[in-house]
C-alpha positions as CSV (number, residue, x, y, z in Angstrom):
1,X,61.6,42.5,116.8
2,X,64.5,39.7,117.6
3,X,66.1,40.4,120.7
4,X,70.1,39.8,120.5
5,X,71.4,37.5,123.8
6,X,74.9,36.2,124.7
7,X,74.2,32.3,126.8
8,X,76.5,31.8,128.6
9,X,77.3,29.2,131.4
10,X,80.3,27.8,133.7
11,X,78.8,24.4,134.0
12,X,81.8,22.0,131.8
13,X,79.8,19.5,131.0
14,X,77.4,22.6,128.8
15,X,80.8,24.5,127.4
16,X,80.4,22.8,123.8
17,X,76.3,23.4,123.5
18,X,75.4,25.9,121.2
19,X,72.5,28.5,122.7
20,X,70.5,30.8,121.2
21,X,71.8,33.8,119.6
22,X,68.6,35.6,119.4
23,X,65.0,35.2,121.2
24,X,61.6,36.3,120.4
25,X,61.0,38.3,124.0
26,X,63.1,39.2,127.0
27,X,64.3,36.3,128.9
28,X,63.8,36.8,132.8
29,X,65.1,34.4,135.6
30,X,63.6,31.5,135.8
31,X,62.8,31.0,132.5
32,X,64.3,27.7,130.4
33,X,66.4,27.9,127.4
34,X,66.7,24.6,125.2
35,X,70.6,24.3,123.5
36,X,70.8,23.0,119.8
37,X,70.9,19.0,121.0
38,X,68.1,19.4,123.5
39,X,69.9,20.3,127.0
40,X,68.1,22.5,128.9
41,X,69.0,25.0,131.6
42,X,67.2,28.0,133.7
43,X,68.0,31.6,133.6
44,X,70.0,32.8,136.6
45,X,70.9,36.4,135.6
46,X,69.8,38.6,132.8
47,X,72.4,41.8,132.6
48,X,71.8,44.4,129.7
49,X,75.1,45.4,128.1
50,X,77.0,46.0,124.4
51,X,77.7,43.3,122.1
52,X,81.7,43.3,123.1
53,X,81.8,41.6,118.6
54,X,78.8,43.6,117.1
55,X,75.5,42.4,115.9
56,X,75.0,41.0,112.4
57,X,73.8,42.6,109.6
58,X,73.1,41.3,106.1
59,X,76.4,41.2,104.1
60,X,78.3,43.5,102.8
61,X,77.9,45.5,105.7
62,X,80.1,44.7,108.7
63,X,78.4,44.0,112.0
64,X,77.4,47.1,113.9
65,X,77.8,47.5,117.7
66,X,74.6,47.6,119.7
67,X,73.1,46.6,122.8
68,X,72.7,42.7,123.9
69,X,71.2,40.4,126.8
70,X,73.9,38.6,128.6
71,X,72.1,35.6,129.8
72,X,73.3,33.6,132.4
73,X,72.4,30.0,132.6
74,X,72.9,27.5,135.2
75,X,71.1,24.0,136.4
76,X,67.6,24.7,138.4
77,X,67.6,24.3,142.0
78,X,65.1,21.7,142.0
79,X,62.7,20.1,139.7
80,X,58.9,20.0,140.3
């Protein structure tokens, strides 16, 4: 079952990247997540909440509220 995530990050030079909407498990810190072009950044904070827009659902149905990962994603603190 997809799991529905909001990627988010303060880092500028990211704001225009688009994440993934939807992963295959639970992200947990630590973990990387790849943007459409290729940039990469680590999971800082995962925080379970309600999708504040709704999540889709095949048309003509409108999107139904429901819970989301908020996924937090920042630069990692140093590279092996």
């Amino acid at each position: 079952m997809p799991i529905h995530v909001i990627c988010r990050t303060n880092l500028d030079a990211y704001a225009r990247e688009t994440w993934p909407k939807v992963m295959d498990c639970r992200p947990v810190v630590g973990d990387m997540v790849e943007s459409a072009t290729g940039k990469v950044l680590q999971v800082i904070e995962v925080t379970h909440c309600m999708s504040p827009k709704g999540l889709p659902r095949p048309a003509p149905h409108p999107p139904l509220p429901g819970p989301v990962l908020r996924v937090e994603l920042n630069q990692r603190l140093y590279r092996p």
